[in-house]
C-alpha positions in Angstrom: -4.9 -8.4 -5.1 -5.6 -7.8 -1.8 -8.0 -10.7 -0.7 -6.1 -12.4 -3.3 -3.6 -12.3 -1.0 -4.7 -14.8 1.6 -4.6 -17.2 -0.9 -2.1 -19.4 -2.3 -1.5 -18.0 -5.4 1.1 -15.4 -6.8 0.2 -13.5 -9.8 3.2 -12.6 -12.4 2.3 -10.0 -14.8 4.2 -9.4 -18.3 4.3 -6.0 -20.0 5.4 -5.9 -23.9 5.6 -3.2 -25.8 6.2 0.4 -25.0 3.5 1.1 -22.7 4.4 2.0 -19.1 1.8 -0.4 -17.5 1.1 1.9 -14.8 -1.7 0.0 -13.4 0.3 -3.5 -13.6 3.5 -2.0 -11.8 0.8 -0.1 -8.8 -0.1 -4.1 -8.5 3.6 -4.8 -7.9 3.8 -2.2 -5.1 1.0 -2.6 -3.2 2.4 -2.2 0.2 2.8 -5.1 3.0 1.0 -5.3 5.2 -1.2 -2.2 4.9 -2.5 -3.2 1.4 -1.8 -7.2 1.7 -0.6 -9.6 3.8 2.2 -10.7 1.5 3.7 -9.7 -1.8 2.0 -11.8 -4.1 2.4 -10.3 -7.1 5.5 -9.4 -9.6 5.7 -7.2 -13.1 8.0 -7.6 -15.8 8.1 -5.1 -18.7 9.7 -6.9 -21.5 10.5 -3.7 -23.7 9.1 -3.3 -26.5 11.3 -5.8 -28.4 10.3 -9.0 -26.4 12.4 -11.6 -28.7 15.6 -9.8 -28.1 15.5 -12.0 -24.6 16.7 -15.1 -24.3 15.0 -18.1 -22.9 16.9 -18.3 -20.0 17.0 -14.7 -19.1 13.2 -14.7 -19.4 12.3 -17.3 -17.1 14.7 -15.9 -14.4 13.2 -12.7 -14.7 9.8 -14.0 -14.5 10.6 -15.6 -11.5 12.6 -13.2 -9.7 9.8 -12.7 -7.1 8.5 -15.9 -6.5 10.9 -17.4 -4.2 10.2 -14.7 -1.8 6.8 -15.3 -1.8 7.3 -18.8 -1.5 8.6 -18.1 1.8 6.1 -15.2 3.3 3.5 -17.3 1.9 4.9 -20.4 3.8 5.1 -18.2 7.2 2.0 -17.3 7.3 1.0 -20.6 6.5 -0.5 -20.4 3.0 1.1 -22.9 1.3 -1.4 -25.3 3.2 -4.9 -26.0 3.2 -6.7 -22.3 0.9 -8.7 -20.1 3.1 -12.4 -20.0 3.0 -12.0 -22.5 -0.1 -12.3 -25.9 1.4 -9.6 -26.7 -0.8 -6.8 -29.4 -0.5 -2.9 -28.5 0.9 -0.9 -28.9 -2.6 0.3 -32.3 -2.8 -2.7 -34.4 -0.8 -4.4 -36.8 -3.2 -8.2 -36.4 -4.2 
């Protein structure tokens, strides 16, 4: 996660069942900026009984985080051209 960080991408992990996904939620936490330059990464434990949510209620949780990474990302300039990649800003043709 932590190089992973430099680069435009945020991770969202999904948790069903009972487990307590320990190492999925210490991915969530990793502190900024000591650990990473910006939260990229969110957790979602759907409980055990993942079909008792609802459509809606599952994509808002599953992107509870990402707006705020949209913006850190896009302060530090990441939403542009990939570090070390070579590769395109999003949007540019091929």
């Amino acid at each position: 996660m932590g190089r992973a960080a430099g680069l435009p991408l945020f991770w969202q992990f999904v948790g069903f069942g009972d487990d307590r996904f320990a190492f999925l939620r210490k991915l969530d936490e990793l502190a900024v900026p000591r650990r990473r330059i910006v939260d990229n990464a969110g957790f979602l434990a759907a409980a055990p009984r993942p079909l008792s949510w609802t459509d809606e209620a599952l994509y808002d949780a599953l992107l509870a985080e990402f707006p705020s990474w949209l913006e850190a990302a896009g302060a530090l300039g990441l939403h542009g051209e990939a570090p070390r990649t070579g590769a395109r800003p999003y949007g540019e043709p091929r």
